[in-house]
Each structure stands twice: as structure tokens, then as C-alpha cells.
N, C-alpha and C positions, 0 to 999 in steps of 0.2 A: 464464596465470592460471587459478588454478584455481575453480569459482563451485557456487556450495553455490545450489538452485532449491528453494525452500518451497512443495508442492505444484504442483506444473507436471512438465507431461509431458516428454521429452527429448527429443522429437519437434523442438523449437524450438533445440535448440543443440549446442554441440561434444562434442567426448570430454571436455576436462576442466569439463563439469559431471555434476554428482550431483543427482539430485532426490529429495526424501525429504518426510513429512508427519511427520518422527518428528526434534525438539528434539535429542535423545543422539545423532543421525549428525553434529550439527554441533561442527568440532573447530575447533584450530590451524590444520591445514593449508591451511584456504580465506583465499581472497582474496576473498571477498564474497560477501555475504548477499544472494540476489535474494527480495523479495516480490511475486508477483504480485497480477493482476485476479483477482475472483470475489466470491461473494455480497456482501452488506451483512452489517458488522461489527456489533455485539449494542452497541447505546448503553448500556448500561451497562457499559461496557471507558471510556468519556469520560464517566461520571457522570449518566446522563440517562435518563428513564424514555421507552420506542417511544410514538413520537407517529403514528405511520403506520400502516395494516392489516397491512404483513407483515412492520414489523421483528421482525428475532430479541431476544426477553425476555431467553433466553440466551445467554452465550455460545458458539459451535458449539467443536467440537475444535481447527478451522482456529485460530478465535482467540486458543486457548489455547496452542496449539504455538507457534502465530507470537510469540506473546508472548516465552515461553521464549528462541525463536529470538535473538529480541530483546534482550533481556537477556543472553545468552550472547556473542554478538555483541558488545557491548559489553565486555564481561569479558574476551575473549580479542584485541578491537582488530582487528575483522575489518568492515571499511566496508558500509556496509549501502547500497542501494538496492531504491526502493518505485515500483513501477510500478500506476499506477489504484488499484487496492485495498489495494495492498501501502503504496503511498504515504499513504494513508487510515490501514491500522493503526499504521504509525512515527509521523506524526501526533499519533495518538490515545495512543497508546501514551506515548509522551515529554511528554505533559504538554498537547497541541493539544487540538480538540474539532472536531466534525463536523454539519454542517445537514444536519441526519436525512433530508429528501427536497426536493429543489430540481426541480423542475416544467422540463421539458422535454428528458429527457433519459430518454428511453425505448427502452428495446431498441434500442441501434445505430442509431438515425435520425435523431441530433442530432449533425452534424458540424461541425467547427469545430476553429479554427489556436489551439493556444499557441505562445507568444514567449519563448525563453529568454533566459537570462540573457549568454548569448555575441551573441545577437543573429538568431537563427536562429529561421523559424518553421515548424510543425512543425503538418501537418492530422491531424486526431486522429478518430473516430470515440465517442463516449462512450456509456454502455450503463450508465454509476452516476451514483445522484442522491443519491448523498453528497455533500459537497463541506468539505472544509478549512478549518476556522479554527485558520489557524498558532499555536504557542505559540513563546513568547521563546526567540531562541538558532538555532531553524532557519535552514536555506539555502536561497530560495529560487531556484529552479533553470527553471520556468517558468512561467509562468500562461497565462491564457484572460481574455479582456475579462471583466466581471462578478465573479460569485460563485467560478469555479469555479479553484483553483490547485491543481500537482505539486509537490511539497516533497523535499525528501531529508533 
């Protein structure tokens, strides 16, 4: 399997991944699309003016790539999976929307089990206070008690 990383170092995986921040390296030849964790996405990508101190007004390059990424991925029929933040932009991206800042979930100190959908559960460490409101058509794949779900 060959796995196309959207920003993420190689540090984390095999010979056949490619990690690039750059939409145009993403061809045919891959077998999926990884998005990973990192900042908060720009609420205006899901329609909504920052209601928080330090949302991004814009959107950064990240979410503009990824977008790309996104939409390419689809066109060429290349399975997408969205890990924490990456999970957050397919999301938002395909039509979902996002609770700009959900309270307690600060720098890596709010741990806690999602339940997937095979039935397995899975302790998670969380460091984003984004959080997921699915749009029609998604798979959900795992959640957490409350507010907070991983979508693909």
C-alpha cells in the first residue's frame, strides 16, 4: 500500500509513504490519502465567523492544500482517512461543521477511550477542542461519550 501523508513527517511510517504539504504530488498511484492532527482549521472552511481568541480568521496554507488534497482524492478515487484534525477537515470539508471550542480538552491532559464501530475501544489522549458535527452520508467509525466524534 502505497500512502500519500499531508504534512506529517516520515519519521511515523514505512518506505511506501510520501509526505508532502504540496496538493500536485498527489497522483493515481496512491492508496490513500492520510490527514493528520495539528492546529485548528480557519471556521470559515464550515461557514462561521471565530468565536474564540485564537481562532484562525484565515485560512492557513495547511487548509488550503488539504482541501485540494481533498477534492483530488475524490477525483482520482483514492480513500481518504482523517486522523484528529485531519478528521475535523474531511468533516468540514464535505459538508459537516465544527464546535469552534469545546472546554476541557487542553494541551494533551484530557484522556479518554473512543468506541469504534467494530467494537473496540481505543484510549485516546486529546490536545483539540474542535469537535465534529457530522454531515449526511458520513461513516461513523468511532466516537467518545459526549460531544466529541472521529468520522472518516
Amino acid at each position: 500500500m502505497k500512502i500519500f501523508s499531508a504534512f506529517q513527517d516520515n519519521d511515523y511510517f514505512s518506505d511506501n509513504t510520501v509526505c508532502s504539504d504540496n496538493a500536485e504530488d498527489l497522483d493515481n498511484s496512491y492508496d490513500l490519502l492520510l490527514l493528520w492532527g495539528g492546529e485548528d482549521i480557519s471556521p470559515s472552511i464550515y461557514g462561521q465567523k471565530p468565536v474564540y481568541t485564537h481562532a484562525p480568521i484565515e485560512p492557513s496554507k495547511r487548509d488550503v492544500q488539504e482541501r485540494i488534497m481533498l477534492d483530488k482524492a475524490v477525483e482520482l478515487d483514492i480513500p481518504i482517512l482523517g486522523i484528529c484534525r485531519g478528521s475535523q477537515m474531511v468533516c468540514a470539508h464535505f459538508g459537516g461543521s465544527l464546535w469552534q471550542d469545546v472546554t476541557g480538552h487542553t494541551l494533551g491532559t484530557h484522556t479518554h477511550s473512543i468506541y469504534t464501530m467494530t467494537g473496540d475501544t481505543i484510549k485516546v489522549t486529546s490536545t483539540h477542542h474542535q469537535m465534529m458535527i457530522p454531515s449526511e452520508g458520513m461513516v461513523l467509525v468511532g466516537w467518545s461519550k459526549g460531544l466529541a466524534t472521529e468520522k472518516r
